[in-house]
N, CA and C of each residue as an Amber inpcrd file, in Angstrom:
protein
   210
   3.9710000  11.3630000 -22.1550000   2.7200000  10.6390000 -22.1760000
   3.0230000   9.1620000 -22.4330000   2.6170000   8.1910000 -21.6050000
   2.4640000   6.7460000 -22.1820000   1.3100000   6.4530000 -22.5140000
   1.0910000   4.7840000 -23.3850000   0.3770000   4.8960000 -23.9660000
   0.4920000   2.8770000 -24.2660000  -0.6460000   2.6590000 -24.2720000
  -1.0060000   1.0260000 -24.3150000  -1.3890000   0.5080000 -25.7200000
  -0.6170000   1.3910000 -26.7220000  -0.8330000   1.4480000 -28.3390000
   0.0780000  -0.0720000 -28.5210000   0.9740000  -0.3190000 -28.0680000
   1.4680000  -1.5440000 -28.7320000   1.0180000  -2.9670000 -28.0870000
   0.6600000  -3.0110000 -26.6200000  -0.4000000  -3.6140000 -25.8770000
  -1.7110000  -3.9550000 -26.7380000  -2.2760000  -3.3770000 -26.9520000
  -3.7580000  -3.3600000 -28.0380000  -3.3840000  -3.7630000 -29.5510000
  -2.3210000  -3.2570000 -30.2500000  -2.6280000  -3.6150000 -31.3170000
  -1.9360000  -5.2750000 -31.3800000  -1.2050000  -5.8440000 -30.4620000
  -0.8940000  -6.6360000 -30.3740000  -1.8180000  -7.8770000 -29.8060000
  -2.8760000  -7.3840000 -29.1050000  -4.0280000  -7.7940000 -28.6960000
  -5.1010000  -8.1040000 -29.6390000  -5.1140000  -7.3340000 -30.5710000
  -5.9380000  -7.3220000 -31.6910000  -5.3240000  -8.2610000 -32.8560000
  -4.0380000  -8.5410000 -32.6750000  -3.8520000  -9.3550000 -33.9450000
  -3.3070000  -8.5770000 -35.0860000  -3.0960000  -7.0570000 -34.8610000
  -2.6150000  -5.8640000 -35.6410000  -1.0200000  -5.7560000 -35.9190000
  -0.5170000  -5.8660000 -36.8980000   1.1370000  -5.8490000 -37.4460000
   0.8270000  -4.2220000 -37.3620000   2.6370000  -4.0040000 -36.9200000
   2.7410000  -2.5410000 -37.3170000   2.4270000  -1.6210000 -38.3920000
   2.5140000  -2.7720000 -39.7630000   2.5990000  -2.1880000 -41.5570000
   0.9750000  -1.9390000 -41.4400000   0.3900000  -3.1550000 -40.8520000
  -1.1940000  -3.2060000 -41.1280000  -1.5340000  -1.6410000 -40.4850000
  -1.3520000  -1.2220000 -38.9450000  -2.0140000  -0.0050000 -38.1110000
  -1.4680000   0.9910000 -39.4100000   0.1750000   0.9580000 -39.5290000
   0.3820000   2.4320000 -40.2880000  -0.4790000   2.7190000 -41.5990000
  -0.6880000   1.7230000 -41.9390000  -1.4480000   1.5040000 -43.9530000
  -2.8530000   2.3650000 -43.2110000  -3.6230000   1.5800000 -42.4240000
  -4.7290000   2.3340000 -42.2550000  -4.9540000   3.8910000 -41.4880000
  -3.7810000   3.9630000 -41.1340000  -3.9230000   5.0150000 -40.5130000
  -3.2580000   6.0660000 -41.4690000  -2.6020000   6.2520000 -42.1800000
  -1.9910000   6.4710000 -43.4010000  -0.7700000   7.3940000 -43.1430000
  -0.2500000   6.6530000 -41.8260000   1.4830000   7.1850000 -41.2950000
   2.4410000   6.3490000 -42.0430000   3.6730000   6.4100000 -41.5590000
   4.7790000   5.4260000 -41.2860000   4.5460000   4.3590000 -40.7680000
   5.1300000   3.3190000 -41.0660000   5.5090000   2.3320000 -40.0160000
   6.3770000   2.3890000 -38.7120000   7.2780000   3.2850000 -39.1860000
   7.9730000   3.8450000 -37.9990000   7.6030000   5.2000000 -37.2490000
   6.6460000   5.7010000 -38.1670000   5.3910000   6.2840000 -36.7060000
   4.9650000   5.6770000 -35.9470000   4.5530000   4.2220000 -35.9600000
   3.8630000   3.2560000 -34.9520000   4.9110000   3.0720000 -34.4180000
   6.3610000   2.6510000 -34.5290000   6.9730000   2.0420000 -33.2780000
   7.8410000   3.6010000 -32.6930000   7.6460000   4.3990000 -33.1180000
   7.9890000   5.6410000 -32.5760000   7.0110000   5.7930000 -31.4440000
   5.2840000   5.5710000 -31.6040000   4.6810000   5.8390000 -30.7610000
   4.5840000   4.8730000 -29.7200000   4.7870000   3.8890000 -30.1150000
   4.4430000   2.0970000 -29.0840000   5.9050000   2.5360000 -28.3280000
   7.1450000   3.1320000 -28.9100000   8.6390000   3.2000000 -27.8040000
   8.1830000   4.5310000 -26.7720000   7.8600000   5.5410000 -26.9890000
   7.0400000   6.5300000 -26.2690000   8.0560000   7.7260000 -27.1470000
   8.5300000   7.6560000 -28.0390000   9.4100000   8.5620000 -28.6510000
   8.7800000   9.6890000 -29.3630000   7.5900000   9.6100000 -29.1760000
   6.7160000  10.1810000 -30.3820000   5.0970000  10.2620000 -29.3170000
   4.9090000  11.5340000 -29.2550000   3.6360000  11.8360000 -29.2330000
   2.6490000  12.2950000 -30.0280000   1.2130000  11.3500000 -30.4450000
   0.7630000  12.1520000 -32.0440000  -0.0830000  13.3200000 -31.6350000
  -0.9780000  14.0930000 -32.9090000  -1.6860000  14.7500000 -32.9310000
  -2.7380000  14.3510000 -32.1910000  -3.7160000  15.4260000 -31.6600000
  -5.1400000  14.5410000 -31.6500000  -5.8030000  14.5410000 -32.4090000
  -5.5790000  14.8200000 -33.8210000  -6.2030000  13.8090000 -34.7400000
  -6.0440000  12.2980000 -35.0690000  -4.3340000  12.0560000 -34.5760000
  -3.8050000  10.5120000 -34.9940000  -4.5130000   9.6970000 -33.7540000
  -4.5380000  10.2560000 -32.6830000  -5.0240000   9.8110000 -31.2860000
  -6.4400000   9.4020000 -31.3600000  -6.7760000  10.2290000 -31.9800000
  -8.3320000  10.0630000 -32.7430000  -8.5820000   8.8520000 -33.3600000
  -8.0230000   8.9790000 -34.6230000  -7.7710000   7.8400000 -35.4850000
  -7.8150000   6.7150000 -35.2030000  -6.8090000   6.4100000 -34.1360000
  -5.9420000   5.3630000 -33.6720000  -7.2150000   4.8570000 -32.4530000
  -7.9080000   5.6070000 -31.7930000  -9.2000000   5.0410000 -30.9040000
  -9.7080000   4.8640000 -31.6080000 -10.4780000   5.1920000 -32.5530000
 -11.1820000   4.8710000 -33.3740000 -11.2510000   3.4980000 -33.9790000
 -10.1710000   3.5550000 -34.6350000  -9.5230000   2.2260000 -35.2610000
  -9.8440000   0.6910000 -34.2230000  -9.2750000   1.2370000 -33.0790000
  -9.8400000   0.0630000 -32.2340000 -10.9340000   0.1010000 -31.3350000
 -11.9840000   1.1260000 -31.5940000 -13.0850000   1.2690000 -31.1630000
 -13.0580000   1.3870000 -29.9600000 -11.9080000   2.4160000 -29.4840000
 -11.6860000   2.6410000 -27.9470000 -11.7580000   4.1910000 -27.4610000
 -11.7270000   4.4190000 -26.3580000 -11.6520000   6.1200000 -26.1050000
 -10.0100000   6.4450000 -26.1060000  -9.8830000   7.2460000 -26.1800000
  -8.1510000   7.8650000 -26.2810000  -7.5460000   7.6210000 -24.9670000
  -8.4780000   7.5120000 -23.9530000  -7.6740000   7.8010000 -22.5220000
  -7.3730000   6.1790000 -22.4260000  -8.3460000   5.3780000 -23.1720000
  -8.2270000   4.0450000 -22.9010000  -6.3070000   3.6620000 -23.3910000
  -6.2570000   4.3500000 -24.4190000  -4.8400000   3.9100000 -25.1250000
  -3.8280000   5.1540000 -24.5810000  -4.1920000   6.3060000 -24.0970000
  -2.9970000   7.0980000 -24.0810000  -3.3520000   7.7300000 -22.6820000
  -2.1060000   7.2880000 -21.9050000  -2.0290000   8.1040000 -20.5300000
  -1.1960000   9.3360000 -20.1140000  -2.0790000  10.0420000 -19.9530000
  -1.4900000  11.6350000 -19.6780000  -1.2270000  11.3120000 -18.2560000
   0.1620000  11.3590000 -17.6790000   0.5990000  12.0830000 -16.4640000
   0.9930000  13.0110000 -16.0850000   0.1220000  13.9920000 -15.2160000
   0.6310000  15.3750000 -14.9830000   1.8540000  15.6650000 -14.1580000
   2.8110000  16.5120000 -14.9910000   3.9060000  16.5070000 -14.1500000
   3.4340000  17.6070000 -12.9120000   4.6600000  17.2620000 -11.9000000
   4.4500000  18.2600000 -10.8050000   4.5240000  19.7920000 -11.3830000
   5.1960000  20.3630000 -11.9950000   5.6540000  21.8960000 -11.9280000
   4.6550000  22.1970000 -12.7760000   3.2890000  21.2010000 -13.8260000
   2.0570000  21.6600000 -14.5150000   1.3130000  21.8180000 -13.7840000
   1.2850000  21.1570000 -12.2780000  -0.0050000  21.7600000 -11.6260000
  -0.2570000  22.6310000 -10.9720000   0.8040000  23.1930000 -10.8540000
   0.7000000  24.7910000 -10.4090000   0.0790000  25.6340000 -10.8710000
């Protein structure tokens, strides 16, 4: 899955320490998720739209692989 999490919070004026404090992860949960190393819950996905008052699809892109659409 990619995802436009470090795009936005960088847009917003958001430090990594600041997203993780409110979201109440790591700091290196955020750059785990902004490198694509890390996919969260959909609760953090939640969170994390929330936080920037966006829909999930807005920040996280699901691409379906070929051998899922079968």
């Amino acid at each position: 899955m990619k995802n436009r999490l470090e795009e936005i919070r960088k847009s917003h004026g958001v430090k990594q320490e600041e997203l993780a404090a409110a979201l109440e992860v790591s700091r290196q949960t955020i750059g785990s998720l902004e490198n694509g190393r890390y996919n969260p819950s959909i609760i953090l996905a939640f969170k994390i739209a929330r936080y920037f008052n966006m829909d999930i699809e807005d920040i996280f892109i699901y691409e379906e692989d070929e051998n899922e659409k079968k």
